[in-house]
N, C-alpha and C positions, 0 to 999 in steps of 0.2 A: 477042772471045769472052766478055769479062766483061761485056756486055752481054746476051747470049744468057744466060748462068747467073742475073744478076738476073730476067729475062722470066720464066725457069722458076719462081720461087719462089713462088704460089700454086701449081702444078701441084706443088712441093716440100712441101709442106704436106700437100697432100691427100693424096701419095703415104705422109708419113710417118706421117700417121692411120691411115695401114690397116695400115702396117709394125708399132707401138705398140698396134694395137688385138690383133694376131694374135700378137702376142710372148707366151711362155708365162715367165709370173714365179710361184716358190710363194712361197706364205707366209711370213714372219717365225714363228720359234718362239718368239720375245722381244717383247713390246711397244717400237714400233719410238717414239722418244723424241725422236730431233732426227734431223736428214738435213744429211749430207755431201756435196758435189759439188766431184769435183777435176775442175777442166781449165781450160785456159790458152786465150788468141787467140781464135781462132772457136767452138771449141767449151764453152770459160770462161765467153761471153756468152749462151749460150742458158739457163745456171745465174740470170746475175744480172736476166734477164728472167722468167722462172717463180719465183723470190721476189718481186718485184714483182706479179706475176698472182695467185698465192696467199694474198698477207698477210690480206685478208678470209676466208681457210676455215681455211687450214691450223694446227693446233690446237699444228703442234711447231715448233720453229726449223728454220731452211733457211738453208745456209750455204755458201757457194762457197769454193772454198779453190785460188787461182792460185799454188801454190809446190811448192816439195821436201815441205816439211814439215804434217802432220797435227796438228788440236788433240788434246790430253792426256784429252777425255772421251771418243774415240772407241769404243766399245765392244758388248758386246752387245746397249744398245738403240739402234744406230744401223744407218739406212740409208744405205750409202755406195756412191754413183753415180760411176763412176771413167770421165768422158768425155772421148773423143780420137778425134777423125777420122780420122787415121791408124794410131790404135791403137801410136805409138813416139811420143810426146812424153817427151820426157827427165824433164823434172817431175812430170808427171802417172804413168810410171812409177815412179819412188822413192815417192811420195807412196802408189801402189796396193803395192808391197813394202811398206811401213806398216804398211799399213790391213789388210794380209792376217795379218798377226801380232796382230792383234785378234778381237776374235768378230761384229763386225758383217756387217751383212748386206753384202754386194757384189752391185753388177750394173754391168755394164760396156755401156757403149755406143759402137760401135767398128762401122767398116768393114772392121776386119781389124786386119793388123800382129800384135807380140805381145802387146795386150791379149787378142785373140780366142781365140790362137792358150794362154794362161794360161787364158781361162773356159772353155775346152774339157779341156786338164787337169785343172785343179780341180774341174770341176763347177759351177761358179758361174752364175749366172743370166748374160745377157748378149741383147741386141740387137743385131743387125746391121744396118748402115745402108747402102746403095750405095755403092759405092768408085770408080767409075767420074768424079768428079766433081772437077776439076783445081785449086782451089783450095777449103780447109777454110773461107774466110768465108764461102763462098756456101752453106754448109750448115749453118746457121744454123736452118731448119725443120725439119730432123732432129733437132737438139741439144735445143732446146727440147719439142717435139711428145713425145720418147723420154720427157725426164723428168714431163711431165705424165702420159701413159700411165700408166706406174708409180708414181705416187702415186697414179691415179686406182683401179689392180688394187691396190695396199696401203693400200685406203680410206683415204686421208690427203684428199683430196678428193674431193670429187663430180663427173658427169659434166660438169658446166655449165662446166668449162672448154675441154673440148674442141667440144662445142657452140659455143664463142666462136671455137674456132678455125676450124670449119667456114664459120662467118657470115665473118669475117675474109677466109677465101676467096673468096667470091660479093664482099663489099666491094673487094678487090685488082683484082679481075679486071673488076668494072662501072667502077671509076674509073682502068682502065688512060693512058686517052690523055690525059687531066687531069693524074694522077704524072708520068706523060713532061715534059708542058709544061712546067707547075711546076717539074721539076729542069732542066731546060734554064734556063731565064729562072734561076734560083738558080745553076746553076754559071756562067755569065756573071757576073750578080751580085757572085761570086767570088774569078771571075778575077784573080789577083795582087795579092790580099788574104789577110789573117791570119784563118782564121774565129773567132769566139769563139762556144761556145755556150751558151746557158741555155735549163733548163725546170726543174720544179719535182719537188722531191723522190720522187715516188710515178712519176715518168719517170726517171729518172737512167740507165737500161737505153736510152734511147733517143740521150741524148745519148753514150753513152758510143759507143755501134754507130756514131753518126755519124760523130764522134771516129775510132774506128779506121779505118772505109771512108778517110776521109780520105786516113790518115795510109797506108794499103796500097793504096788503087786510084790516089791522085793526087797519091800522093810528095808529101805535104808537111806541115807542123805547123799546128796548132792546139789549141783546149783547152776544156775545160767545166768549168762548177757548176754548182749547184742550187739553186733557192732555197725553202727560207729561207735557207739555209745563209750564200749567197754575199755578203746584205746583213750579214752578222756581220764580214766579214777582204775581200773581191776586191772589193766596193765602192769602196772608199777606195784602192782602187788606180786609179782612173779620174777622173785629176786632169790628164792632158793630152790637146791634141788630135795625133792619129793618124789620118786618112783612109785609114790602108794596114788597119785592122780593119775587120770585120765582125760585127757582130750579129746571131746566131739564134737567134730564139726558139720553143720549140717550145709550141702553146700547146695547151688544152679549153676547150671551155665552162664546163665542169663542175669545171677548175679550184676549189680551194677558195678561196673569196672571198679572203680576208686574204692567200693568196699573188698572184692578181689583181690587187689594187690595188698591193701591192708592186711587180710588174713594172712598173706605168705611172709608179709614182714613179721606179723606176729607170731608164726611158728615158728621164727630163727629167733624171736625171742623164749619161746615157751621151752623149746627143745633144749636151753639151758638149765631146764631145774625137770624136765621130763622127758623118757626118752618114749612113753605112752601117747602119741596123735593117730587119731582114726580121721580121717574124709569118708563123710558120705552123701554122694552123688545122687540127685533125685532124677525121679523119671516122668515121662508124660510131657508137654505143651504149656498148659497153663496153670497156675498158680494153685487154682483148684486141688489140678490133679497132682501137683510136687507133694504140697502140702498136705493132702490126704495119701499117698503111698509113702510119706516119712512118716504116717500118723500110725499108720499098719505096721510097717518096718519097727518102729520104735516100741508099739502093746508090744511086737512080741519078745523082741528086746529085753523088758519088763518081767512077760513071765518065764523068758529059759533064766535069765537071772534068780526068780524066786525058787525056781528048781536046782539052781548050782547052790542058793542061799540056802537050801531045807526050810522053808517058811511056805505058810500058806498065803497064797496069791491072793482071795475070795478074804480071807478075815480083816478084820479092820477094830480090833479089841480097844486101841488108843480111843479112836471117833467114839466107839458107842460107851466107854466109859466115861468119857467127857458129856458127852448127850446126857447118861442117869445124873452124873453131878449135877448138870446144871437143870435138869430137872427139878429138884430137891431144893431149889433157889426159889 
């Protein structure tokens, strides 16, 4: 099935354009001053992908917030976007009783549950997103798509983002049987190996999505940096040889030089304790669209690995035995 749900995801895009473009948001009565985004897991990472896509427009800070707890400036110049696919995320609800004893603006983006079931009380702005859809990673173009929308209706930016997303579509959808390949030959690759991944700081959304697919569709660990970052401290951690790693690089062209040449010094370091390095080259113009064809590229990555691994992609037995525990609190 979880192969069917990544297929969908340009046709998830598109869908969630039209959902974003029709949604009715009013106005801030306040000049809106920094933007909040609570949510955790799948819908968490659609927050720290639209910071990434924004930092060239958007004029206010944009802040993802995966906990119980709210920062101290929350207030009436704030837009706070309270996202959960299920609409009962245990965090993400405390975090919206928070935020709701504040004067900031709320809008909630929710397939249901009682987020929906509160912005319908309250009056509060709110989106609805399809709830029909069995696992909250694979709605991912919901997540993201919602909050661009909404910054795009509380002119925080301009259209040209969602134009990216549009292009990103037609790109997903022409390099279909290429992303297939490519993840095949990569999750072999893989196979009964530790991945490691790196890309460079202005992707970090990228390795992070990979990182989790991993770690939910193919039961199993791995971990990321970024660089610059990673030549400061995890360099110097690569002083023996280990054939059971793997290195993935996710790259651009367009990469900024000085982090470029960094990564080639660092493979003549890595190649000492591995002789496992994969490059892979994004596609498309804008950032948008790299970064959404490595998001495709990598589910599926995820799940031919869960099929080399014999595990099911869809179950998640860790998360929901932890959920009744801590129910039971």
């Amino acid at each position: 099935m979880m192969d069917t749900l990544i297929a969908r995801f340009p046709d998830q895009l598109a869908e969630a354009l039209t959902i974003g473009t029709n949604a009715k948001i009013r106005q801030h009565s306040e000049e809106i001053q920094h933007v909040f985004v609570a949510g955790l897991g799948g819908s968490g990472i659609g927050g720290d992908f639209v910071t990434e896509f924004i930092t060239d427009e958007c004029k206010v800070p944009y802040l993802v917030g995966k906990s119980y707890d709210i920062p101290n400036y929350i207030g009436k110049n704030t837009l706070a976007i309270i996202s959960s696919y299920s609409g009962n995320t245990e965090e993400t609800l405390e975090a919206f009783e928070k935020i709701k004893k504040t004067e900031a603006k709320i809008i909630i983006v929710s397939s249901g549950g009682k987020l929906i079931k509160f912005a319908k009380e309250l009056d509060l702005d709110y989106i609805q997103i399809p709830d029909d859809w069995p696992s909250p990673r694979a709605c991912l173009g919901y997540s993201l798509v919602q909050q661009l929308c909404i910054l795009k209706k509380l002119k925080l930016i301009s259209h040209e983002k969602l134009e990216d997303i549009r292009t990103s579509i037609d790109l997903l959808k022409f390099n279909s049987e290429t992303i297939k390949e490519t993840a095949k030959t990569l999750a072999k690759a893989m196979h009964g190996k530790t991945p490691v991944i790196y890309t460079t700081d202005r992707m970090e959304s990228v390795a992070v999505r990979f990182r989790q697919q991993i770690n939910e569709n193919a039961k199993q660990l791995c971990w990321h940096h970024v660089i610059p970052e990673m030549n400061h401290n995890e360099l110097v951690g690569w002083r023996k040889e280990d054939q059971n790693l793997i290195v993935i690089y996710f790259r651009n062209k367009d990469d900024y030089k000085r982090n470029q040449t960094r990564i080639e010094i660092n493979k003549t370091i890595i190649k000492k304790c591995t002789d496992n390095i994969v490059e892979l080259w994004s596609r498309g113009n804008k950032l948008i669209e790299k970064s959404l064809f490595f998001v495709h590229l990598g589910d599926y990555v995820s799940y031919y690995l869960s099929e080399l691994n014999k595990v099911d992609s869809i179950e998640v037995d860790a998360i929901d035995y932890l959920k009744g525990e801590l129910a039971k609190v």
